[in-house]
C-alpha positions in Angstrom: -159.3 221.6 -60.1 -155.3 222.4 -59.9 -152.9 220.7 -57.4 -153.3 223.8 -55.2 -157.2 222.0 -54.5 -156.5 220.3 -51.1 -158.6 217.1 -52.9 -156.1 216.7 -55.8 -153.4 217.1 -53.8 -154.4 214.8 -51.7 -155.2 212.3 -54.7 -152.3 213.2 -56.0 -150.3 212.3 -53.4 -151.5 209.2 -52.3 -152.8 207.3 -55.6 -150.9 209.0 -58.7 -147.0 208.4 -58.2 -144.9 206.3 -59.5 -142.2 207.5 -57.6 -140.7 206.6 -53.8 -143.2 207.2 -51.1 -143.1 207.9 -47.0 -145.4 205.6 -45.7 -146.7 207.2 -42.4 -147.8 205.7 -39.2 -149.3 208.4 -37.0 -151.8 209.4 -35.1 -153.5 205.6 -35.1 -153.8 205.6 -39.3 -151.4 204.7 -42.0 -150.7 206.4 -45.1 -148.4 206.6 -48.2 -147.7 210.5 -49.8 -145.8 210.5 -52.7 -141.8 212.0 -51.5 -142.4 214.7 -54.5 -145.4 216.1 -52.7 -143.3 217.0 -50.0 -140.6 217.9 -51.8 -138.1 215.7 -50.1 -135.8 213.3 -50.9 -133.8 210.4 -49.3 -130.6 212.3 -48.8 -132.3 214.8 -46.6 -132.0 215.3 -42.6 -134.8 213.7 -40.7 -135.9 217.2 -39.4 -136.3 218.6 -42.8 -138.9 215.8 -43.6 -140.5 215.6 -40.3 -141.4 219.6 -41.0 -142.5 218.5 -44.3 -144.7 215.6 -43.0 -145.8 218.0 -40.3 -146.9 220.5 -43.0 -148.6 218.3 -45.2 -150.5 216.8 -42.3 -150.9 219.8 -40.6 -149.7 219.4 -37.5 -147.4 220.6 -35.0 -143.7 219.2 -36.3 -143.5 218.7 -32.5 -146.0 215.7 -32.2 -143.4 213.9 -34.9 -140.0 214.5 -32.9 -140.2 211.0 -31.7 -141.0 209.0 -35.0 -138.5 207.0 -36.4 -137.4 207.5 -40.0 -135.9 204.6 -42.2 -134.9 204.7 -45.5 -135.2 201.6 -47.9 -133.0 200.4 -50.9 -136.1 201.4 -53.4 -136.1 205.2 -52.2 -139.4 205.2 -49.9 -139.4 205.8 -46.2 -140.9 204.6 -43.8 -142.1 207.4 -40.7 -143.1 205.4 -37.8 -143.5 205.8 -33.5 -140.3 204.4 -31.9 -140.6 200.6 -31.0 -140.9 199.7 -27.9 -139.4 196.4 -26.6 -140.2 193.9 -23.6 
């Protein structure tokens, strides 16, 4: 089995780094893919990982135009719906 298998790179992604992650709310689930797995890094616009995300989830990049993208002091992200107030 190579990275290219959907299952490793799935594995992969989500149990084998030691690196930053993007911790994911979408779609009623939560998840954590490792930043190298989508070839991303911190310094990148917020519409360059939501295409990323988008690919890796497989989905239109459309249903992620309104999450919210923070960036924390350790190097993960967190990808989450807008919060809504009141």
């Amino acid at each position: 089995m190579t990275l290219n298998d959907p299952r490793n790179l799935y594995s992969h992604a989500t149990n084998a780094s030691t690196g930053p992650l993007m911790h994911i709310r979408f779609a009623g689930s939560s998840r954590d893919i490792a930043l190298d797995i989508l070839e991303v890094e911190g310094g990148c616009a917020d519409d360059e990982i939501k295409r990323a995300v988008a690919a890796f989830l497989d989905v239109d990049v459309k249903n992620l135009a309104p999450m919210v993208i923070e960036r924390h002091e350790n190097g993960n992200m967190t990808m989450r719906p807008p919060a809504v107030f009141g």
